[in-house]
Chimera marker file (.cmm) of the C-alpha trace (Angstrom):
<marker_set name="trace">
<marker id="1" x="-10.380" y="2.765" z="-7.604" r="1" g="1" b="0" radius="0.5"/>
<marker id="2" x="-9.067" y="5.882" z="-5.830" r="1" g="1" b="0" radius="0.5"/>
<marker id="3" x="-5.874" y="6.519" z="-4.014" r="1" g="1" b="0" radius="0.5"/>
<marker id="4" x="-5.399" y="9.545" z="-2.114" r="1" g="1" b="0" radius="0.5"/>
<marker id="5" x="-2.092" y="10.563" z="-1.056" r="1" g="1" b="0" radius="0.5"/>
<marker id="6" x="-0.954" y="13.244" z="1.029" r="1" g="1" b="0" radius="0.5"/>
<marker id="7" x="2.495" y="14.046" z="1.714" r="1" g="1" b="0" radius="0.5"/>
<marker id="8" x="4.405" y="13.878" z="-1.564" r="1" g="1" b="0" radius="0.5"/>
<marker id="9" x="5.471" y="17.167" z="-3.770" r="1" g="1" b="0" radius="0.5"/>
<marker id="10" x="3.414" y="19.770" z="-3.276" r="1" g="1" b="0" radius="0.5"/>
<marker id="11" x="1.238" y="21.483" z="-0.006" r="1" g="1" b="0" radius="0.5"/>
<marker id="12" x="-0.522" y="19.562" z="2.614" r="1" g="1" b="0" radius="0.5"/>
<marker id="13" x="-4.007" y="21.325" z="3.626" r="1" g="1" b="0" radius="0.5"/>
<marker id="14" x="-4.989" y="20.962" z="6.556" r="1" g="1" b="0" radius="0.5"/>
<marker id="15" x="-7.322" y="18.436" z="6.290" r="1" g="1" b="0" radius="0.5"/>
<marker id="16" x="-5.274" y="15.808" z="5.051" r="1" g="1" b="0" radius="0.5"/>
<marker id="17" x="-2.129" y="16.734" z="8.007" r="1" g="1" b="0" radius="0.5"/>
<marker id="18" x="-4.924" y="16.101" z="10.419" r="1" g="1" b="0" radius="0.5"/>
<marker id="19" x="-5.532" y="12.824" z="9.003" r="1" g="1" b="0" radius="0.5"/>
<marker id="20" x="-1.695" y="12.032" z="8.467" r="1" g="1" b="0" radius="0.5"/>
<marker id="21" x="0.153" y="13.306" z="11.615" r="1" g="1" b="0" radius="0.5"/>
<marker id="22" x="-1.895" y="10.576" z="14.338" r="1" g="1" b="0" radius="0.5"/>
<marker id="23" x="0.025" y="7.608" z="11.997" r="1" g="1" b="0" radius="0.5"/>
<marker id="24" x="2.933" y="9.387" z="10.095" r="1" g="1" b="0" radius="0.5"/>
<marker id="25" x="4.466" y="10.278" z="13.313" r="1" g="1" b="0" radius="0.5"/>
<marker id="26" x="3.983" y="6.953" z="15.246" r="1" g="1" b="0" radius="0.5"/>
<marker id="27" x="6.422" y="4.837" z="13.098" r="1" g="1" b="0" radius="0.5"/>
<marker id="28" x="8.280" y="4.691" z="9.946" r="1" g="1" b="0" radius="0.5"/>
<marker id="29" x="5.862" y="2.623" z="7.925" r="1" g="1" b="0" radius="0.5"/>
<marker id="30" x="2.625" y="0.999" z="8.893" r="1" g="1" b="0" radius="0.5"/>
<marker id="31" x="-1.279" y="0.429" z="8.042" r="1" g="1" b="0" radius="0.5"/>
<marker id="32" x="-4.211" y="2.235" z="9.924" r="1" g="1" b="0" radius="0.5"/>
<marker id="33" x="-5.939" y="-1.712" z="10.457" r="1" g="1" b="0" radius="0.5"/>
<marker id="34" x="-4.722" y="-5.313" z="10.460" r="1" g="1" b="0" radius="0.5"/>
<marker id="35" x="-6.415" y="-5.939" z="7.212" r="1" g="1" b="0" radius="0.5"/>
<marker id="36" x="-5.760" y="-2.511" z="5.641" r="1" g="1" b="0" radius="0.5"/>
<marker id="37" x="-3.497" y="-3.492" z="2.030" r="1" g="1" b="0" radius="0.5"/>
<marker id="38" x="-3.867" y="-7.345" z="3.017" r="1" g="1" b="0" radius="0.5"/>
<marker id="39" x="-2.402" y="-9.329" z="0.267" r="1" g="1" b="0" radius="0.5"/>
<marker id="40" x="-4.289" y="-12.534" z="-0.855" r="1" g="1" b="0" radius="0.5"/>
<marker id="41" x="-3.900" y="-14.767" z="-3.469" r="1" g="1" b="0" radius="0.5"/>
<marker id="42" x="-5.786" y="-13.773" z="-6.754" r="1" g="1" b="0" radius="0.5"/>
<marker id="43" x="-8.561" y="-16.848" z="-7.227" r="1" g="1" b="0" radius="0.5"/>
<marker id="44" x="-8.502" y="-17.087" z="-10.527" r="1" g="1" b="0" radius="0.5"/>
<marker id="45" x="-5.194" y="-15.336" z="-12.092" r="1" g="1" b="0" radius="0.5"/>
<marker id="46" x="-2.142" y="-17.253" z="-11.660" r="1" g="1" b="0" radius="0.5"/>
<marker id="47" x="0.639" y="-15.226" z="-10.181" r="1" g="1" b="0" radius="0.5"/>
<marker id="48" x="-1.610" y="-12.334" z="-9.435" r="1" g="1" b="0" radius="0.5"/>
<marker id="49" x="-2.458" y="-11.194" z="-6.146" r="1" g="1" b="0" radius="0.5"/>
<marker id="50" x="-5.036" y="-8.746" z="-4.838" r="1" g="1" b="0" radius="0.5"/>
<marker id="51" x="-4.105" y="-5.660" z="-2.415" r="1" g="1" b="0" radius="0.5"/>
<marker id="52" x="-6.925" y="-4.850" z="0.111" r="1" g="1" b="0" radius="0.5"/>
<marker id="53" x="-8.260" y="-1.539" z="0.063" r="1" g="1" b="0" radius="0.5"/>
<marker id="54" x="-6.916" y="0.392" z="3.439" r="1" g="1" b="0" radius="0.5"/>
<marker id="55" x="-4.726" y="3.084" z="4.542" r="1" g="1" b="0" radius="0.5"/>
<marker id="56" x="-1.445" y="3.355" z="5.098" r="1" g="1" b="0" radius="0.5"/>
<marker id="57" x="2.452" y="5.779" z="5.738" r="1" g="1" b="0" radius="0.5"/>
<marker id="58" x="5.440" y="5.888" z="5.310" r="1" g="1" b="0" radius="0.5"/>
<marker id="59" x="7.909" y="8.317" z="5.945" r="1" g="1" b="0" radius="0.5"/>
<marker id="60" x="6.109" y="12.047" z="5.788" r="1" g="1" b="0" radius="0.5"/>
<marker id="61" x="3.048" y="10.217" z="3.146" r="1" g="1" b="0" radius="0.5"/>
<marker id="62" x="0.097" y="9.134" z="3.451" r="1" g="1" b="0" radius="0.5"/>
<marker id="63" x="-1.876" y="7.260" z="1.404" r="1" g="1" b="0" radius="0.5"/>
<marker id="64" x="-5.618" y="5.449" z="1.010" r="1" g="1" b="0" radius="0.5"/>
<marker id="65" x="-6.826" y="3.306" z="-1.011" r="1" g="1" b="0" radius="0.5"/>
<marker id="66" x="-10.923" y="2.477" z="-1.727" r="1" g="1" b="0" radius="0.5"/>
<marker id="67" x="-10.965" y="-0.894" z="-3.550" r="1" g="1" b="0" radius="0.5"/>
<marker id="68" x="-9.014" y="-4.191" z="-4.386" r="1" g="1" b="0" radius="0.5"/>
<marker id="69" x="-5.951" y="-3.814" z="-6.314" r="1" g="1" b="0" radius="0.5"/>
<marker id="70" x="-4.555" y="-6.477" z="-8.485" r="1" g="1" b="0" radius="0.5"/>
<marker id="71" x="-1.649" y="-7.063" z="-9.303" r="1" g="1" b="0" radius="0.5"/>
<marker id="72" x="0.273" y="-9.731" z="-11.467" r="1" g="1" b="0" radius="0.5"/>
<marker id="73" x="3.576" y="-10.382" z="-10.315" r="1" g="1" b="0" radius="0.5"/>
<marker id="74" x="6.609" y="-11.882" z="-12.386" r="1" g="1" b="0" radius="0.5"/>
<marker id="75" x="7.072" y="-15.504" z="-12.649" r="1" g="1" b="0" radius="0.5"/>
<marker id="76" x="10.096" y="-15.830" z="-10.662" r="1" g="1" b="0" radius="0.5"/>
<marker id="77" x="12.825" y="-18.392" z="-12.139" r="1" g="1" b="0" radius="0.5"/>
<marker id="78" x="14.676" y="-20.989" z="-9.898" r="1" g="1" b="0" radius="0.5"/>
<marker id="79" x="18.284" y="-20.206" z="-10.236" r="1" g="1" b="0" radius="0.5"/>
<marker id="80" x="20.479" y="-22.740" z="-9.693" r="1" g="1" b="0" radius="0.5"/>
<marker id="81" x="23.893" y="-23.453" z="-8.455" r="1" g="1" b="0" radius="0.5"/>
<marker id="82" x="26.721" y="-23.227" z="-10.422" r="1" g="1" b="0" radius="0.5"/>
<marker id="83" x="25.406" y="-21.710" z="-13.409" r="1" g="1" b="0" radius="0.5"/>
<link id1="1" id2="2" r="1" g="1" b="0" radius="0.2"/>
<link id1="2" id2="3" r="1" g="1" b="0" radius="0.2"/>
<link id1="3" id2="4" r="1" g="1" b="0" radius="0.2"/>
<link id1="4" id2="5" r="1" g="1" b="0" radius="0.2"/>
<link id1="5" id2="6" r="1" g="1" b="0" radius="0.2"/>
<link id1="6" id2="7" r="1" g="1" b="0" radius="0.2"/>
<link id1="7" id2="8" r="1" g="1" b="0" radius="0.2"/>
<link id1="8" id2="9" r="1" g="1" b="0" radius="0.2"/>
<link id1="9" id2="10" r="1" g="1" b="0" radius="0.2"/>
<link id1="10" id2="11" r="1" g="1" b="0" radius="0.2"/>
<link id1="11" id2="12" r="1" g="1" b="0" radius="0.2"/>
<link id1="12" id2="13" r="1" g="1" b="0" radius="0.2"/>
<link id1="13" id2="14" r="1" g="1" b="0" radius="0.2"/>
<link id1="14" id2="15" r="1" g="1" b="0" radius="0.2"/>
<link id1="15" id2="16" r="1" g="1" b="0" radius="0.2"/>
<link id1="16" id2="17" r="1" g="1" b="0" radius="0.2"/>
<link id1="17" id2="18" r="1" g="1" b="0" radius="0.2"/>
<link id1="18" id2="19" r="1" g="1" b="0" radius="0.2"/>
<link id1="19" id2="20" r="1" g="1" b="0" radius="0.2"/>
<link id1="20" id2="21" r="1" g="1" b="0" radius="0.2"/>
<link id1="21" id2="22" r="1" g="1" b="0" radius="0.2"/>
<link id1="22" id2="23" r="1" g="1" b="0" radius="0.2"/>
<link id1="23" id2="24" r="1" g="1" b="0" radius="0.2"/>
<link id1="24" id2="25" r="1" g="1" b="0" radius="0.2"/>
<link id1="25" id2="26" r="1" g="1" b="0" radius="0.2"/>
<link id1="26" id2="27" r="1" g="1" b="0" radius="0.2"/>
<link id1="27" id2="28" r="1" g="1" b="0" radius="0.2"/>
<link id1="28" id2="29" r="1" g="1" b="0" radius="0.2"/>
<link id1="29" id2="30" r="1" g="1" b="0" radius="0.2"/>
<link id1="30" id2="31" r="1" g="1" b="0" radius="0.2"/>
<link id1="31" id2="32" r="1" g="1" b="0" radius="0.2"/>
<link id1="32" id2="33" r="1" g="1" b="0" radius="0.2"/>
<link id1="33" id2="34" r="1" g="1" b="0" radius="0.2"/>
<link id1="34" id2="35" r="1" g="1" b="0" radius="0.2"/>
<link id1="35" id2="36" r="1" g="1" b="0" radius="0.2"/>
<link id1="36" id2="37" r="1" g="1" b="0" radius="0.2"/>
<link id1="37" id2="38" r="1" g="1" b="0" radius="0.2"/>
<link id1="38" id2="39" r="1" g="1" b="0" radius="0.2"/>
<link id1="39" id2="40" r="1" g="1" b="0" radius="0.2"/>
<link id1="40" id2="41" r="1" g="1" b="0" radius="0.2"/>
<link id1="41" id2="42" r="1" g="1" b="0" radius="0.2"/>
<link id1="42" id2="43" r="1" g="1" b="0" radius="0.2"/>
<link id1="43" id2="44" r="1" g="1" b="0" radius="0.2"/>
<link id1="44" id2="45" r="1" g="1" b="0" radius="0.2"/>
<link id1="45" id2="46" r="1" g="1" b="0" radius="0.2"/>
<link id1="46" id2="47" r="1" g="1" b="0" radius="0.2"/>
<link id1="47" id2="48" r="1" g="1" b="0" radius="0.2"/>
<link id1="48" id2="49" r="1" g="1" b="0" radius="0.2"/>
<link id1="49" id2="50" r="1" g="1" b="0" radius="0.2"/>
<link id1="50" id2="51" r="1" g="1" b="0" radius="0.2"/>
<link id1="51" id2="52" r="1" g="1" b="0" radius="0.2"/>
<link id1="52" id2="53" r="1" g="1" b="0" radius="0.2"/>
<link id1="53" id2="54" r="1" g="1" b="0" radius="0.2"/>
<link id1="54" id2="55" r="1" g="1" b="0" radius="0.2"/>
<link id1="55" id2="56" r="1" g="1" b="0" radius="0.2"/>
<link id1="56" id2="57" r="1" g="1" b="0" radius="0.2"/>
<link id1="57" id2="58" r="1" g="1" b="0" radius="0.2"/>
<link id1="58" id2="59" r="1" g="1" b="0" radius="0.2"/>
<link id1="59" id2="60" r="1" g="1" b="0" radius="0.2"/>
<link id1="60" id2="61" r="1" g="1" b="0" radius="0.2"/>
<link id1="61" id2="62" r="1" g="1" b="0" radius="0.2"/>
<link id1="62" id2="63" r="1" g="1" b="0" radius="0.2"/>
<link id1="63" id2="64" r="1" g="1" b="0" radius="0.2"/>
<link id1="64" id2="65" r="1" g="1" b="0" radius="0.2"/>
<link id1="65" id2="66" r="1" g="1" b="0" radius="0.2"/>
<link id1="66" id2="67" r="1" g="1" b="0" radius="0.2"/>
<link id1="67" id2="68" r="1" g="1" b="0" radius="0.2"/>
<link id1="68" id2="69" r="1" g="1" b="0" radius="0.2"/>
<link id1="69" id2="70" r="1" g="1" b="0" radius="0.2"/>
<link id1="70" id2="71" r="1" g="1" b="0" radius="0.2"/>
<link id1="71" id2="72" r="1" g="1" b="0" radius="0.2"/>
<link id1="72" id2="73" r="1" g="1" b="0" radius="0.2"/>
<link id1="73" id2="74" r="1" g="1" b="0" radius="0.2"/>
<link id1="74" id2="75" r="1" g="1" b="0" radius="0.2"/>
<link id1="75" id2="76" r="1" g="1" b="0" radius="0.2"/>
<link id1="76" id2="77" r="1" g="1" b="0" radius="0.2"/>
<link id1="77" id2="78" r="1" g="1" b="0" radius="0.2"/>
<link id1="78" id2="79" r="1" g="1" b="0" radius="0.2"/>
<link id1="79" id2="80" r="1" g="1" b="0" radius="0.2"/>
<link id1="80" id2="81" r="1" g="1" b="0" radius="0.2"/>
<link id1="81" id2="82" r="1" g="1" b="0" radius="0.2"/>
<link id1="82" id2="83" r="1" g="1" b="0" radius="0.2"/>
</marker_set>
């Protein structure tokens, strides 16, 4: 998998702030597509999920993704009342 980021510490070419200023300067955070870092259950690997590949910003970054990233997330614990 590759993610490349543009944005963070460090120069900008010009390149990548052609690529970044169309969607960096439209909103504060968003994807380039609807299915661009879509989150899906993992089929086989309980509490793990799967990250489409995509693009996406957030303030002044920009980054892309080329595959499926999973990740396993912490078991969360009920908490109850009173305790």
């Amino acid at each position: 998998m590759a993610i490349v980021s543009a944005g963070y510490d460090g120069t900008v070419d010009e390149v990548q702030f052609a690529k970044m200023i169309p969607s960096v300067g439209s909103s504060q955070y968003g994807v380039a597509a609807a299915g661009d870092w879509k989150v899906s259950a993992h089929p086989s690997t309980a509490q793990a999920v799967n990250v489409a590949a995509g693009s996406g910003w957030g303030r002044g970054v920009f980054d892309a993704s080329s595959s499926v990233v999973t990740v396993q997330c912490d078991r969360l614990v009920p908490v109850r009342a009173g305790i």
